[in-house]
N, C-alpha and C positions, 0 to 999 in steps of 0.2 A: 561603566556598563552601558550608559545611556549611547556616548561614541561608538563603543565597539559593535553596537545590537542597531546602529545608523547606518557604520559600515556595512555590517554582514548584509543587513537589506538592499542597500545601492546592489554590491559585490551581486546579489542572488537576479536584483533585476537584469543588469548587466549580465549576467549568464543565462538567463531567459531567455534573454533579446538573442542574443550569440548563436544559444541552439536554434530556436525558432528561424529565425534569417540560415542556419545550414539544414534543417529540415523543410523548408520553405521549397528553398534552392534545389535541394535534392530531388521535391517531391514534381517541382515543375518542368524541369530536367525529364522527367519520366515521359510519354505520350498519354496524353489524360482520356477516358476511356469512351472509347469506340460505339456510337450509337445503331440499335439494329436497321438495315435497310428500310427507307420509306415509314420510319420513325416521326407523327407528325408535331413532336416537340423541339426538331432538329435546329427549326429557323432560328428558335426562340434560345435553345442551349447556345448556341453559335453567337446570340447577339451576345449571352452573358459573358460567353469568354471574350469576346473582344471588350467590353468593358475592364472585365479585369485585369487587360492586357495579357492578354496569353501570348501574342503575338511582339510583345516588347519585351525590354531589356529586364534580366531578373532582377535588377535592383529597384526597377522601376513597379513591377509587378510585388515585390514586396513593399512599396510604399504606397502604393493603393491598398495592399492588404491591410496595411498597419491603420490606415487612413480610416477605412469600413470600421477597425476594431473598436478603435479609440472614438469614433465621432456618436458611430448608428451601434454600436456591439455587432456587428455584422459579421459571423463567422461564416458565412454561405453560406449556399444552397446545395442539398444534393440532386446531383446531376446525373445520376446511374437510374437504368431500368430495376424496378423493385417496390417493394412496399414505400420507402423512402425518398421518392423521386418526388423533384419537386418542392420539399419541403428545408426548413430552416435546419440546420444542425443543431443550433445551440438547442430550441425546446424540445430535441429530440435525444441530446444529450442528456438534458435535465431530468425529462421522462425515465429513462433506463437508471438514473443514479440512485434512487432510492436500495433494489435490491443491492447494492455493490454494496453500499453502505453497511444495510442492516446484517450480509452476512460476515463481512470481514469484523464488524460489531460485534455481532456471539463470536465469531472465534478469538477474539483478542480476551474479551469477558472471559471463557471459560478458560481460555490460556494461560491469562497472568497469574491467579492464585495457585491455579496448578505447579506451572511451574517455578513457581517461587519457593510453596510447599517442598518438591524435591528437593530443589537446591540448597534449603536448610535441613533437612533430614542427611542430606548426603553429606554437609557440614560438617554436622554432630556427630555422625557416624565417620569422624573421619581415617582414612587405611583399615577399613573392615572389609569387611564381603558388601557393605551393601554401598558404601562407597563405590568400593568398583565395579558394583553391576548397573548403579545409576549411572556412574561416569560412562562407563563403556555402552549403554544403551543409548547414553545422550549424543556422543560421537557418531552410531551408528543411524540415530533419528535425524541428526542434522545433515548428512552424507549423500540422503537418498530424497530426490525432489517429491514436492508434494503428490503431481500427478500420480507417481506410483501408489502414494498409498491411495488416491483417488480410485486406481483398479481395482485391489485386494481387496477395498470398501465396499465397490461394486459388486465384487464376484462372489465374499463372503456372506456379510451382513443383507445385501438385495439377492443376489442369486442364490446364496445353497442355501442361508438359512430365512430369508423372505422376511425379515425384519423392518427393511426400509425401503422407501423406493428408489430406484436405477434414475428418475432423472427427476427435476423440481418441476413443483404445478404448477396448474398455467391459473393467470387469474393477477390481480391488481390489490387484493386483499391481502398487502405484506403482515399485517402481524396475526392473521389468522394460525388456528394451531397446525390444520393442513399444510398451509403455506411453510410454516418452520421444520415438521416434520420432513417433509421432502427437503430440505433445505439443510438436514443433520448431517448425510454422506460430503457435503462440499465443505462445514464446518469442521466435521472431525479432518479431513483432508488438510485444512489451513490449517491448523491447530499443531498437529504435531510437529513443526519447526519453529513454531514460536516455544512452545511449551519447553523444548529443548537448549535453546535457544537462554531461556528467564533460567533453568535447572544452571546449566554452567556457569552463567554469570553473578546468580544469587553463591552457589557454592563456591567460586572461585574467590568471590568479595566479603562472602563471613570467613571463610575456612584464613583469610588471612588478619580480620577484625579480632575472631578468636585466639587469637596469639598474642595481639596486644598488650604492652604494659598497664596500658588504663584498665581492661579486663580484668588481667589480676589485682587490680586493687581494688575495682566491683567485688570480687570474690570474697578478699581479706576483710571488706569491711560486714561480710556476712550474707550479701545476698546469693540466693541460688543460682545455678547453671542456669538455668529457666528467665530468673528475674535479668539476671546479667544480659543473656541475648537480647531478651525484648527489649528492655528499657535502655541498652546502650549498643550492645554487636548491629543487632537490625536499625537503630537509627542511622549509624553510619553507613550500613550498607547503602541506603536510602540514596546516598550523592551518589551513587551508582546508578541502582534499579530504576529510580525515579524516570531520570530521563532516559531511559531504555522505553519506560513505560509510553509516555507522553509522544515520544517519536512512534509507538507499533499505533498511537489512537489520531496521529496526524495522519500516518502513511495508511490508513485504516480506507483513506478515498482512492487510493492507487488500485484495490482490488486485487484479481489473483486472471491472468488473461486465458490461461490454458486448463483451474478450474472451472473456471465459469461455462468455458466451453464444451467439457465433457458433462458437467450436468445441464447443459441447457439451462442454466440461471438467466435470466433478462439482462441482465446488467450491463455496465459499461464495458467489461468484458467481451463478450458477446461481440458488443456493436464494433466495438474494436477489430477484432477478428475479421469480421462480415466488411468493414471499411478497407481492410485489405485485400482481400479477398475482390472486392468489388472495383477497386480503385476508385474509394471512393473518396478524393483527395482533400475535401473543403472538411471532412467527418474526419479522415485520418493527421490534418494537421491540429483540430483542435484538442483530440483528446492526446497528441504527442504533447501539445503546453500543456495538456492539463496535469499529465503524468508528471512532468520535468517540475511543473512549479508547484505538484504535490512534493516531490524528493529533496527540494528546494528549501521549501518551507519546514519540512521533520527536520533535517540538518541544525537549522538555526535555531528552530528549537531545543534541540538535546542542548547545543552549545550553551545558547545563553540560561536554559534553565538551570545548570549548575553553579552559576552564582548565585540565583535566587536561594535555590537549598541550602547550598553550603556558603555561609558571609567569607570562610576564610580565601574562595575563590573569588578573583576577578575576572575579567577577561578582558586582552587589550593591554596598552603599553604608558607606562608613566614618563612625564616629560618634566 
């Protein structure tokens, strides 16, 4: 495990590096963005790209880059007219991460027991009616991207019936109850494809647990339908759901780019968006590593956590 969990880390840097050096590439390849006429920051933008080499070879310009990362953490400066002009990416990064965090946070919280819950009821119920209105509702929830249910939220729950509000508050006071209330339409919006999501895979991993020979001998030796699940169908299910679990609370920093957006959340989101939008390329190369080595990181997570749960797993090859 120890090799295999050495490997996968090399293997994840090594793909790091890979994408970052073709999103690098790609991004300098582009013309970097155009400052207004008699702009009196122009001299001083202008020294900084030559610094960076804007005018050399991309390989060379991604080795100054790597150079800044590694020595000073120096992700750059944004160089767009705007609120962000001028300033460091990274503490501006940091700044916006909080909301991402906290709202992909409730939505995983209320997600996982939810959809756990179904997907043992749908179990137990299994070839009923109610089997197939979970399963078929669960196909139909996973189908449909989250934005849409982000409208229906909007037009039902804020527009007809004035329950909640149309966009998040503004303010710096994240765990305020304000703050979370405006923050329920982006939540319920993230939710329902995880919730769907934990429904199929908890039901698809008891409903075959519950077949098992060991089961029946749960049963023989007298304990209930009830005793049997918990104390044996659900532990196994566990080598499953677990790292299902564990990877939604890694990828939990990736955020939701085109939620965020329609509520006006702060978040990384947001800044994301606005970095394209703006070209604003020293902003949009750091949160592309930041994304990639958040997907990076779930991965090896799921992997190696299932040796930890289950001893009968290894991972990795005997010599």
């Amino acid at each position: 495990m120890i090799k295999y969990t050495i490997q996968r880390v090399l293997l994840m840097l090594m793909t790091l590096l890979i994408i970052t050096c073709i999103c690098f590439v790609l991004i300098r390849m582009l013309p970097p963005a155009t400052l207004p006429p008699g702009d009196p920051h122009t001299a001083v933008i202008e020294a900084r790209r030559e610094a960076l080499g804007y005018n050399k070879p991309y390989l060379v310009q991604f080795g100054i880059f790597l150079k800044d990362v590694f020595t000073r953490f120096d992700w750059g400066i944004s160089d767009v007219s705007g609120e962000t002009f001028g300033k460091e990416v990274l503490p501006l990064f940091l700044e916006k991460l909080p909301p991402t965090i906290l709202v992909n946070l409730y939505s995983i919280l209320f997600s996982i027991p939810i959809g756990i819950a179904f997907g043992i009821w749908a179990a137990l119920k299994k070839n009923s009616w109610i089997d197939h209105a979970i399963s078929t509702l669960t196909m139909v929830v996973v189908s449909v991207p989250s934005f849409v249910y982000a409208f229906l939220i909007q037009y039902f729950l804020s527009f007809k019936l004035g329950w909640l509000p149309f966009l998040a508050a503004n303010g710096t006071n994240w765990f305020s109850w304000e703050m979370f209330r405006s923050w329920i339409p982006a939540i319920m919006s993230l939710s329902f494809g995880t919730i769907a999501g934990f429904t199929r895979t908890t039901r698809a991993e008891l409903t075959e647990v519950l077949t098992s020979e060991f089961m029946l001998l749960a049963r023989t030796k007298g304990l209930t339908r009830a005793q049997a699940t918990i104390r044996h169908a659900m532990k196994n299910c566990m080598v499953v759901i677990l790292p299902a679990i564990f990877g939604n609370f890694i990828g939990v920093l990736s955020g939701s780019l085109i939620i965020e957006g329609i509520f006006s959340i702060p978040g990384v989101g947001k800044l994301y968006l606005n970095s394209i939008n703006a070209q604003d390329y020293p902003m949009f190369i750091l949160l592309t590593v930041f994304y990639t080595a958040i997907g990076l990181v779930a991965s090896i997570v799921v992997d190696v956590s299932y040796g930890f749960i289950d001893p009968r797993i290894r991972m990795g090859s005997k010599k």
